[in-house]
C-alpha positions as CSV (number, residue, x, y, z in Angstrom):
1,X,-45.0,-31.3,-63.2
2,X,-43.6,-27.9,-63.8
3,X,-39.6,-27.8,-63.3
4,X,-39.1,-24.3,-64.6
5,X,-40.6,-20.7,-64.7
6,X,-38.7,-18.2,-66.6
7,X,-36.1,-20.6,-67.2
8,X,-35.3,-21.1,-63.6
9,X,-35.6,-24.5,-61.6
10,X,-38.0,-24.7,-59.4
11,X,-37.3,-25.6,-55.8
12,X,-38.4,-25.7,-52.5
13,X,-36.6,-22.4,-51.3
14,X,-37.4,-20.4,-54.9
15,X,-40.7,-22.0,-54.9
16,X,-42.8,-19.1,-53.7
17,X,-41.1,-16.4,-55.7
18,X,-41.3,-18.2,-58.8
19,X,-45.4,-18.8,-58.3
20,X,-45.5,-14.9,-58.1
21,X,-44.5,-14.3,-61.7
22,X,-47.6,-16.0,-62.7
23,X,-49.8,-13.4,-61.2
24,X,-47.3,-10.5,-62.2
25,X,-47.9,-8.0,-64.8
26,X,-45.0,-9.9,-67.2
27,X,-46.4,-11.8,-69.6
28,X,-45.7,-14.0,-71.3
29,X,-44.1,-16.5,-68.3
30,X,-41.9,-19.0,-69.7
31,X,-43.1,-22.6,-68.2
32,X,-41.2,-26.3,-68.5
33,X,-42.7,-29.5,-67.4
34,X,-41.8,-33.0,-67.7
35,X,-44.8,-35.7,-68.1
36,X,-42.7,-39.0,-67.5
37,X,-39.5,-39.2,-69.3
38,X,-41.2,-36.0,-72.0
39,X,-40.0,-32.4,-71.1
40,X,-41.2,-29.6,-72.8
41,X,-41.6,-25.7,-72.1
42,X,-43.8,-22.7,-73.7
43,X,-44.4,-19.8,-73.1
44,X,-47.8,-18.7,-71.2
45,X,-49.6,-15.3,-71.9
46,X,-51.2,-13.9,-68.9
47,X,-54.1,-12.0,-68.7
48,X,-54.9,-9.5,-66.2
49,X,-58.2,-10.4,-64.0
50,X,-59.6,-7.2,-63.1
């Protein structure tokens, strides 16, 4: 589950403008997840799709 983008939490009122950074033009997008009691975060490039 992802918990951060751009080192923000994610929540239900920031949920929507979060999502929009990964279809922006900034790359890369820093992500953090937790998988159980493991959190980790990355950084994801982003390519442009047209």
């Amino acid at each position: 589950m992802i918990i951060q983008i751009n080192h923000q939490a994610l929540t239900a009122s920031n949920f929507d403008e979060l999502r929009q950074l990964l279809s922006s033009a900034k790359q890369p997008v820093t992500l953090c997840w937790q998988a159980g009691e493991l959190q980790q975060c990355g950084n994801l490039k982003l390519f442009n799709r047209f």
